[in-house]
N, CA, C and O of each residue as an XYZ file, in Angstrom:
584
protein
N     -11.921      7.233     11.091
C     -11.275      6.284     10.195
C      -9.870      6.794      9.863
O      -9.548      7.896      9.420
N      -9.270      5.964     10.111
C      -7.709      6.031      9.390
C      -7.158      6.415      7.973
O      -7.734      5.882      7.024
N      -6.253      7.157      7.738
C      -6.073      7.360      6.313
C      -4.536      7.260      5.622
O      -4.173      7.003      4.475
N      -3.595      7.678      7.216
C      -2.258      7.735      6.717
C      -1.549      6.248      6.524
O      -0.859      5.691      7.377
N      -1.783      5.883      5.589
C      -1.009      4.248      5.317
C       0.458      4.281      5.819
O       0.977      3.276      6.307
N       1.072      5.385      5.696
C       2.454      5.488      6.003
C       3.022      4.997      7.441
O       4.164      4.795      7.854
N       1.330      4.857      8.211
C       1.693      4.884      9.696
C       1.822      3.194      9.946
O       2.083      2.829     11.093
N       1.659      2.270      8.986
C       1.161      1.046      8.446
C       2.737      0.349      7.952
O       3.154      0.372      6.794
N       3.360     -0.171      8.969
C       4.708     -1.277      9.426
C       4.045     -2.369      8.055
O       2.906     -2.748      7.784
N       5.537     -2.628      7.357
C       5.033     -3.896      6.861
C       4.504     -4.679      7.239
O       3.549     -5.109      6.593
N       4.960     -5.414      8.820
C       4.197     -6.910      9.461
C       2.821     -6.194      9.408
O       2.000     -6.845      8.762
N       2.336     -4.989      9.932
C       0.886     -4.212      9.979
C      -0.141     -5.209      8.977
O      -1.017     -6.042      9.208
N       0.759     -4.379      7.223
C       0.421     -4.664      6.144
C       0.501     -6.202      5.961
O       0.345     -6.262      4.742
N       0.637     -7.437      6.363
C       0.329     -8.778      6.382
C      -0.971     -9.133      7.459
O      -1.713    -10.107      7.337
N      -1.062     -8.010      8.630
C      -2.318     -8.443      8.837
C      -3.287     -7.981      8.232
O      -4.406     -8.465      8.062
N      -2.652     -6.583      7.745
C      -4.381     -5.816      7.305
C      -4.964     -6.711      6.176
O      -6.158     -6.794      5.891
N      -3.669     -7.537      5.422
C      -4.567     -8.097      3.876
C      -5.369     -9.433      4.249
O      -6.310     -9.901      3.609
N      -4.782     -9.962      5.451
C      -5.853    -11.358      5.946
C      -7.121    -10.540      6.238
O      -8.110    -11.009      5.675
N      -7.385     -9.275      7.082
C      -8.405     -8.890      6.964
C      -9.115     -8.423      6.066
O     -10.341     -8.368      6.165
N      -8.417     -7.987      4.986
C      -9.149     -7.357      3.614
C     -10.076     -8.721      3.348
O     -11.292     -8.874      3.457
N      -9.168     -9.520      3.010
C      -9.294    -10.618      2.530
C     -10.840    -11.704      2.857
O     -11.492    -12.457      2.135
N     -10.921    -11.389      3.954
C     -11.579    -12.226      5.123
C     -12.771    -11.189      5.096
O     -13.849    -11.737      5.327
N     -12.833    -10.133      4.921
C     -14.011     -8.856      5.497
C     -13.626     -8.906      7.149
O     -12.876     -8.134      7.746
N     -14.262     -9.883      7.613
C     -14.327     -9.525      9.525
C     -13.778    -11.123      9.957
O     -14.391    -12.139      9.631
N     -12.627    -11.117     10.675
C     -12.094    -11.918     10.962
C     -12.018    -12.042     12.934
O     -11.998    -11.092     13.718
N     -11.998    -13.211     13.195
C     -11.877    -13.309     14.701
C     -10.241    -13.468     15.311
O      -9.488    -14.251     14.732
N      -9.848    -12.831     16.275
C      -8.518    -12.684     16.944
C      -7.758    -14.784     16.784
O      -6.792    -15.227     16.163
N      -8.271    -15.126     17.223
C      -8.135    -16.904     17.169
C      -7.839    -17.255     15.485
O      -6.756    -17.756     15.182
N      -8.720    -17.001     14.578
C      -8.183    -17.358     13.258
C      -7.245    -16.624     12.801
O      -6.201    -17.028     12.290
N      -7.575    -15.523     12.964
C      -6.295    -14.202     12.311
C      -5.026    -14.408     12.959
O      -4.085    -13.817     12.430
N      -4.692    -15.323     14.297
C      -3.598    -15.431     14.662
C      -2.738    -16.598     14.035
O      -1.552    -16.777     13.758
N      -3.853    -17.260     13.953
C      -3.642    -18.591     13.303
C      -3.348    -19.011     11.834
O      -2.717    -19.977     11.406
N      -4.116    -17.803     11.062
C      -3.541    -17.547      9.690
C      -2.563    -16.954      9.413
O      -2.111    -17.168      8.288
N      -1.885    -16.044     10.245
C      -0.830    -15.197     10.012
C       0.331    -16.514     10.773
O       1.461    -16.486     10.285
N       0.197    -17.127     11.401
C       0.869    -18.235     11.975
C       1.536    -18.882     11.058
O       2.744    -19.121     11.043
N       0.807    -19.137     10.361
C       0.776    -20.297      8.651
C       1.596    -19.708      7.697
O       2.436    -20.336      7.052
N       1.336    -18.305      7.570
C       2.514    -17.245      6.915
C       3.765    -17.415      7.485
O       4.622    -18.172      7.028
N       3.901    -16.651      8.581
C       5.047    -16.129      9.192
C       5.334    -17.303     10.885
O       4.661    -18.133     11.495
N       6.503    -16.780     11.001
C       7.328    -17.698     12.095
C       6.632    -16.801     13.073
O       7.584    -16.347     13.706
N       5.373    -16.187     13.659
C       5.560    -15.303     14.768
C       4.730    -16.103     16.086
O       4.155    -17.191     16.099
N       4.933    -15.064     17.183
C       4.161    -15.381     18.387
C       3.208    -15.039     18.745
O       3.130    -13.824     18.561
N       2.189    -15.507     19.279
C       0.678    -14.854     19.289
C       0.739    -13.881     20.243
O      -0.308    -13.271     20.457
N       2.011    -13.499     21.061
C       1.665    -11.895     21.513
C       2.395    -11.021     20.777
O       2.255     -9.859     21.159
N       3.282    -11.204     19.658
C       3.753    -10.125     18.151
C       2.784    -10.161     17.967
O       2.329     -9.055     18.263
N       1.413    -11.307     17.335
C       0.205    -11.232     16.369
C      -0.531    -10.152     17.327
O      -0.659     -9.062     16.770
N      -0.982    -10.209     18.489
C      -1.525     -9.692     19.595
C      -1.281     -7.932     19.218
O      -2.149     -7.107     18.933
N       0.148     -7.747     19.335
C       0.365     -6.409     19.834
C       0.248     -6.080     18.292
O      -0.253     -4.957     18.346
N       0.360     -6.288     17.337
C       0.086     -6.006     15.580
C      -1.069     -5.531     15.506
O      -1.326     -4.391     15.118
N      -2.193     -6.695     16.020
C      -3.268     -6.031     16.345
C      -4.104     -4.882     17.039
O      -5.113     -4.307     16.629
N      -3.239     -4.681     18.454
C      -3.695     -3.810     19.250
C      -3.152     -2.493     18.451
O      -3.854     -1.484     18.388
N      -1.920     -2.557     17.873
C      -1.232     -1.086     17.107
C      -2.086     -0.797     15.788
O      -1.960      0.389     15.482
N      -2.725     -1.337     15.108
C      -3.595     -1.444     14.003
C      -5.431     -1.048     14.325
O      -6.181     -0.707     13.410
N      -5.838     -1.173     15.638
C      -7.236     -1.020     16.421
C      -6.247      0.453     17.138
O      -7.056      1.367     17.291
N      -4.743      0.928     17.612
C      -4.884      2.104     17.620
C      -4.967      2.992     17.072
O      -5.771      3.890     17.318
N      -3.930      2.975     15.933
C      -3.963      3.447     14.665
C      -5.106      4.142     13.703
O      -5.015      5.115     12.955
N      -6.318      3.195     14.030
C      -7.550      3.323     13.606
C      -7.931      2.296     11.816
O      -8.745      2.487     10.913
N      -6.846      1.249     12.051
C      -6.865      0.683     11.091
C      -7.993     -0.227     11.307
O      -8.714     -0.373     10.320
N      -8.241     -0.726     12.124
C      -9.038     -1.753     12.026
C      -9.679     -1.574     13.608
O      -9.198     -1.232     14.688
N     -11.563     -2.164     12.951
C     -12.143     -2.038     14.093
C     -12.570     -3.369     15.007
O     -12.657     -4.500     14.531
N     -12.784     -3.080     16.208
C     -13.205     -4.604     16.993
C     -14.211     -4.408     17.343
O     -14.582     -3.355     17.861
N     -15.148     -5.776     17.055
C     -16.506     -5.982     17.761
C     -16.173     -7.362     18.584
O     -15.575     -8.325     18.103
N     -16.837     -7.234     20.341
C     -16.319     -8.338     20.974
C     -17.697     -9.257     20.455
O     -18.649     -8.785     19.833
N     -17.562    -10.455     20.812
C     -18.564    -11.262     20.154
C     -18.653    -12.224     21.596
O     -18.289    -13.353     21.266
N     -18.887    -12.206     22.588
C     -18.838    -13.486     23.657
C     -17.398    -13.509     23.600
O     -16.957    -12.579     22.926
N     -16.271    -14.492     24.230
C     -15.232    -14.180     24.823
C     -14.175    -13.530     23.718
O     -13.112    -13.024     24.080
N     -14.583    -13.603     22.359
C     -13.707    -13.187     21.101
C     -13.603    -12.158     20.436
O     -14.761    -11.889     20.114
N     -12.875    -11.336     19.986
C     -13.346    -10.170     19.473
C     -13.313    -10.338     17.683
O     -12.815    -11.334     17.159
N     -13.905     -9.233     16.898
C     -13.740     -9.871     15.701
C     -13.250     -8.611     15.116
O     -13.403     -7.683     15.910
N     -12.627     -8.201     13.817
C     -11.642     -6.961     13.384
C     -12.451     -7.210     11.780
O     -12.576     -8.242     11.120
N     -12.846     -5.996     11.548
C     -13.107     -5.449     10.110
C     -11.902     -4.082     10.200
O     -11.449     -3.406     11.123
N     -11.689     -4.130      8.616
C     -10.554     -2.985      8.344
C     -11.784     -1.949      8.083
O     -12.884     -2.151      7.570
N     -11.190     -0.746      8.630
C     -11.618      0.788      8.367
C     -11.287      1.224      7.066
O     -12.214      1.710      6.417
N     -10.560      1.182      6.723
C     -10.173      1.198      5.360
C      -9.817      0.555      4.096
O      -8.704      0.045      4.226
N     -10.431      0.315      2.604
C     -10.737     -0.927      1.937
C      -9.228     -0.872      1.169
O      -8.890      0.210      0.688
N      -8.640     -1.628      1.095
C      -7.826     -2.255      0.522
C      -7.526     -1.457     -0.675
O      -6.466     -0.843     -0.796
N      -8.273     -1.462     -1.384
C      -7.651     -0.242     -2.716
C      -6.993      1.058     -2.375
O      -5.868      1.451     -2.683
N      -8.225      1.826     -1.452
C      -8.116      3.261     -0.781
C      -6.664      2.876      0.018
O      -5.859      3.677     -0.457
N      -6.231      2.360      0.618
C      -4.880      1.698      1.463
C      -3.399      1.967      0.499
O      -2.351      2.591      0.662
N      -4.051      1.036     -0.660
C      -2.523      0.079     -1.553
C      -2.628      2.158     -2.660
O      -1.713      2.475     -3.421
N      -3.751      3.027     -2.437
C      -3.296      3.957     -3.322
C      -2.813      5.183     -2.588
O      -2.031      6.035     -3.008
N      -3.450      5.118     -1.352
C      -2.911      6.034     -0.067
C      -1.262      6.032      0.039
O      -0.496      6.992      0.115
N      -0.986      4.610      0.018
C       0.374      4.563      0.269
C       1.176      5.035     -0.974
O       1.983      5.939     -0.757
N       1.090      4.618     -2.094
C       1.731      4.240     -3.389
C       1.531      6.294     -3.229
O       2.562      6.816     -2.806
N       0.619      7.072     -3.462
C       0.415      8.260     -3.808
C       1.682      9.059     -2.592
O       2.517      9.881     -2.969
N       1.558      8.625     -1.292
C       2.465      9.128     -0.220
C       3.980      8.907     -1.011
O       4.512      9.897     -1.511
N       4.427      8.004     -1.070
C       5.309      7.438     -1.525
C       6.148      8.462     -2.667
O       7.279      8.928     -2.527
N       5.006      8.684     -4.080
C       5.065      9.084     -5.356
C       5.705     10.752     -4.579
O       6.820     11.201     -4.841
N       5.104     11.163     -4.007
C       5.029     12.726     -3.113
C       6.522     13.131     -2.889
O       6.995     14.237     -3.151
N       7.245     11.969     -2.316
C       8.744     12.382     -1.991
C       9.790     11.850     -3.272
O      10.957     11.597     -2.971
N       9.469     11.736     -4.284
C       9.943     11.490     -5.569
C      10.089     12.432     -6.525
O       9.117     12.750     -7.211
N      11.626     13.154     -6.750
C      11.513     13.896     -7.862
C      10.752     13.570     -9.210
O      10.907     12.554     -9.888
N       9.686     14.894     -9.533
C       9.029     14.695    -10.863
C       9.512     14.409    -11.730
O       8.651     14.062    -12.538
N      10.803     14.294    -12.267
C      11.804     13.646    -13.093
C      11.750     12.493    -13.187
O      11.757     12.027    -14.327
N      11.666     11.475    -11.891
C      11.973      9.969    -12.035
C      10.864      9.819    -11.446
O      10.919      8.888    -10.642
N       9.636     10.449    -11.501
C       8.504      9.421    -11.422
C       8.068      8.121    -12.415
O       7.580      7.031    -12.119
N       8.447      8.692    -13.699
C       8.218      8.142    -15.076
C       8.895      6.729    -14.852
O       8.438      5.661    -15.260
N      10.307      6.942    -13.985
C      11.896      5.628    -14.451
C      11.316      4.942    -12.963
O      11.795      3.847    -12.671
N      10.638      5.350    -12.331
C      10.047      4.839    -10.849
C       8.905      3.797    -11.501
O       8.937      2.588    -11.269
N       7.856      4.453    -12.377
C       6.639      3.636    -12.589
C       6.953      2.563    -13.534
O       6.237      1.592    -13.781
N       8.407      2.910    -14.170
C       8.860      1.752    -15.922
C       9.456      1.034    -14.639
O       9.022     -0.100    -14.434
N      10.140      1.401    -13.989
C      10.645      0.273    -13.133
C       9.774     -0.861    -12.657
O       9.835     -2.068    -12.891
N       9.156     -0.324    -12.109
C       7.336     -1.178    -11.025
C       7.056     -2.072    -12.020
O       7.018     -3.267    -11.728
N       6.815     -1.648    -13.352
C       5.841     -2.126    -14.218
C       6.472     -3.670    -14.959
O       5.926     -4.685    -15.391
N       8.440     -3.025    -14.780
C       9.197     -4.295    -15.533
C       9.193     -5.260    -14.543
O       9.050     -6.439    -14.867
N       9.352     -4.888    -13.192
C       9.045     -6.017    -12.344
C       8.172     -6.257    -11.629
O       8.494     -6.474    -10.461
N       6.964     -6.314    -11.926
C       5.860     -6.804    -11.831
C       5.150     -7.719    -12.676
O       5.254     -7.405    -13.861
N       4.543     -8.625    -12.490
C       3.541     -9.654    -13.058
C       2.031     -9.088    -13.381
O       1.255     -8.769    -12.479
N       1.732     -9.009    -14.691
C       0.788     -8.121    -15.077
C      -0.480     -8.689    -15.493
O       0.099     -9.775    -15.462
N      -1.221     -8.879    -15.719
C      -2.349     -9.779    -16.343
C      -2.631     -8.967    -17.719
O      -2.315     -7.777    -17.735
N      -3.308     -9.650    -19.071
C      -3.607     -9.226    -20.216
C      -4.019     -7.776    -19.675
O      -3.503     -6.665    -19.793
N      -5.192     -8.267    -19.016
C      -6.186     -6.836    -18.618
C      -5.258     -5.785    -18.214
O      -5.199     -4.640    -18.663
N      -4.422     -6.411    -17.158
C      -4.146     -5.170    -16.268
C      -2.726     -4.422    -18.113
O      -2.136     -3.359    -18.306
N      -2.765     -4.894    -18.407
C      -1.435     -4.571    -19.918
C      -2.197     -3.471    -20.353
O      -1.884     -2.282    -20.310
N      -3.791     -4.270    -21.008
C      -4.367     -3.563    -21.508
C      -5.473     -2.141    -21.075
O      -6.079     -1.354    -21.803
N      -5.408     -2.235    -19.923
C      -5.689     -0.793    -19.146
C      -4.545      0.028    -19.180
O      -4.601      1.177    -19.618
N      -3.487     -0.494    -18.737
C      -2.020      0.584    -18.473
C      -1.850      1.047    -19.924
O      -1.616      2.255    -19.969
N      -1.881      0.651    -20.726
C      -1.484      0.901    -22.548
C      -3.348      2.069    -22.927
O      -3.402      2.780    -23.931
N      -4.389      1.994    -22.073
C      -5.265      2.718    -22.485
C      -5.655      4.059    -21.646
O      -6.487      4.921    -21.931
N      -4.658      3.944    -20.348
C      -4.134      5.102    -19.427
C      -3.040      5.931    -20.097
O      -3.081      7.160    -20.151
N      -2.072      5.189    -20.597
C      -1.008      6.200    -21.343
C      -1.554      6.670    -22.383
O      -1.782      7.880    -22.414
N      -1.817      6.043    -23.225
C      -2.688      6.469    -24.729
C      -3.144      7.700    -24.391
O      -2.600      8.621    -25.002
N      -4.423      8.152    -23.181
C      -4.973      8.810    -22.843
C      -3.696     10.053    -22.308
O      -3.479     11.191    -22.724
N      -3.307      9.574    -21.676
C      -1.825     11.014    -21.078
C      -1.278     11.034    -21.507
O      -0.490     11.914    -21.159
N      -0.806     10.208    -22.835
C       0.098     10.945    -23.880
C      -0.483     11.857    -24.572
O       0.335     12.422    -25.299
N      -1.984     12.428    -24.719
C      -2.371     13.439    -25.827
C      -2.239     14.884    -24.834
O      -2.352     15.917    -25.495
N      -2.017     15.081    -23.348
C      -1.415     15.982    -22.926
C      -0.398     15.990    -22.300
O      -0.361     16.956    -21.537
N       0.732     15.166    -22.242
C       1.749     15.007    -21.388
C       2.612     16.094    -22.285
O       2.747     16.221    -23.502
N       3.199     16.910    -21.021
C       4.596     17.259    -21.810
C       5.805     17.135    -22.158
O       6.477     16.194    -21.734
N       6.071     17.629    -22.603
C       7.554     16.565    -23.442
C       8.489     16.691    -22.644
O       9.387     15.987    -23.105
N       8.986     17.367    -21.313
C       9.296     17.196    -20.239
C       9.212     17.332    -18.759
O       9.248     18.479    -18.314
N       9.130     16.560    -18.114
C       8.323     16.628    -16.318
C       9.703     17.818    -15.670
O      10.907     17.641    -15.858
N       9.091     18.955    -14.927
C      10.277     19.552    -14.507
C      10.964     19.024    -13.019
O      10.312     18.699    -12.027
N      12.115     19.028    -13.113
C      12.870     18.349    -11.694
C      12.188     19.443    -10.578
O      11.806     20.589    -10.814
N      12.170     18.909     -9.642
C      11.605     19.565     -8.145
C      12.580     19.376     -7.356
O      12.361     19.814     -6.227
N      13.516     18.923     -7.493
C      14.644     18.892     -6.081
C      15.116     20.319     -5.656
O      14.563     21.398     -5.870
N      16.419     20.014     -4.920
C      17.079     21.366     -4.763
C      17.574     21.847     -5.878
O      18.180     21.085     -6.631
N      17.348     23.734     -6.323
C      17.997     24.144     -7.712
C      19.330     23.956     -7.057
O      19.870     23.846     -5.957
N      19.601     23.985     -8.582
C      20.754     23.723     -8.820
C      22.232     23.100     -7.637
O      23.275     23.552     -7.166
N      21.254     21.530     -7.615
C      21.884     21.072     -6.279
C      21.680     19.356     -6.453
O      21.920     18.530     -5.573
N      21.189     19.083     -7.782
C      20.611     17.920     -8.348
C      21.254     17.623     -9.547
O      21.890     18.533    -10.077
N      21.206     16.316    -10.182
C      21.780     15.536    -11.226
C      20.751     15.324    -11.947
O      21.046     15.178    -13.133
N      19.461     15.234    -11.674
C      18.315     14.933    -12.469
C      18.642     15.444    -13.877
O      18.776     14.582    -14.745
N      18.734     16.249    -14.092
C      19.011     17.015    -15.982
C      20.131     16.019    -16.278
O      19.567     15.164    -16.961
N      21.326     15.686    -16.147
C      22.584     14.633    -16.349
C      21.958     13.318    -16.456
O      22.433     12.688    -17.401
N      21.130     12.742    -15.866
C      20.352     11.527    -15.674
C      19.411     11.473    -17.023
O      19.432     10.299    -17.392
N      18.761     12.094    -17.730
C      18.285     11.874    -18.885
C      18.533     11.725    -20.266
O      17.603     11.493    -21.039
């Protein structure tokens, strides 16, 4: 099973979510739904697929002349694989102005407000009163930036 999301092309990431979406989808609809999305050609949809079954993103069972694709990896484990890769090459300084950023432009639901406000609550009773910069010493602006 696959794990590095990083290896995962945006167009990738528009097929993998028809498959999240779907559980096990057949090559004929999945071309045809991503069709409906995007302007593409069913041998881009084709080769998306074949790079995603190499990858180890997604598996094929042939079914009589069709094959059908379940993802190897569930959709959460994916969207936190990446987001965590991501967080990794980010000075510890502006992780904080990285996540206030996400959060101002994003569309949130009550719930999702009221989990994020009962996650901080919780890491504010050990957070410390400052994250230390990780870049190059003394080769960074991070300290000027706050």
């Amino acid at each position: 099973m696959a794990e590095n999301t990083n290896e995962i092309t945006t167009s990738e990431w528009e097929v993998m979510r028809i498959v999240w979406s779907l559980g096990q989808v057949n090559s004929r609809d999945l071309i045809d739904l991503l069709q409906q999305k995007r302007d593409w050609q069913d041998s881009t949809i084709k080769t998306l697929i074949g790079r995603l079954v190499k990858k180890g993103f997604l598996k094929t069972e042939k079914e009589g002349r069709r094959f059908n694709y379940t993802a190897t990896i569930p959709e959460i484990e994916a969207m936190e694989n990446a987001t965590q890769s991501l967080f990794e090459h980010l000075c510890g300084m502006k992780k904080g102005q990285t996540l206030a950023a996400l959060i101002d432009q994003t569309t949130l639901s009550q719930t999702d407000i009221l989990r994020l406000q009962q996650l901080l609550t919780a890491k504010a009773a050990t957070a410390p009163e400052k994250v230390a910069c990780d870049c190059l010493p003394n080769k960074c602006d991070c300290e000027k930036e706050e």
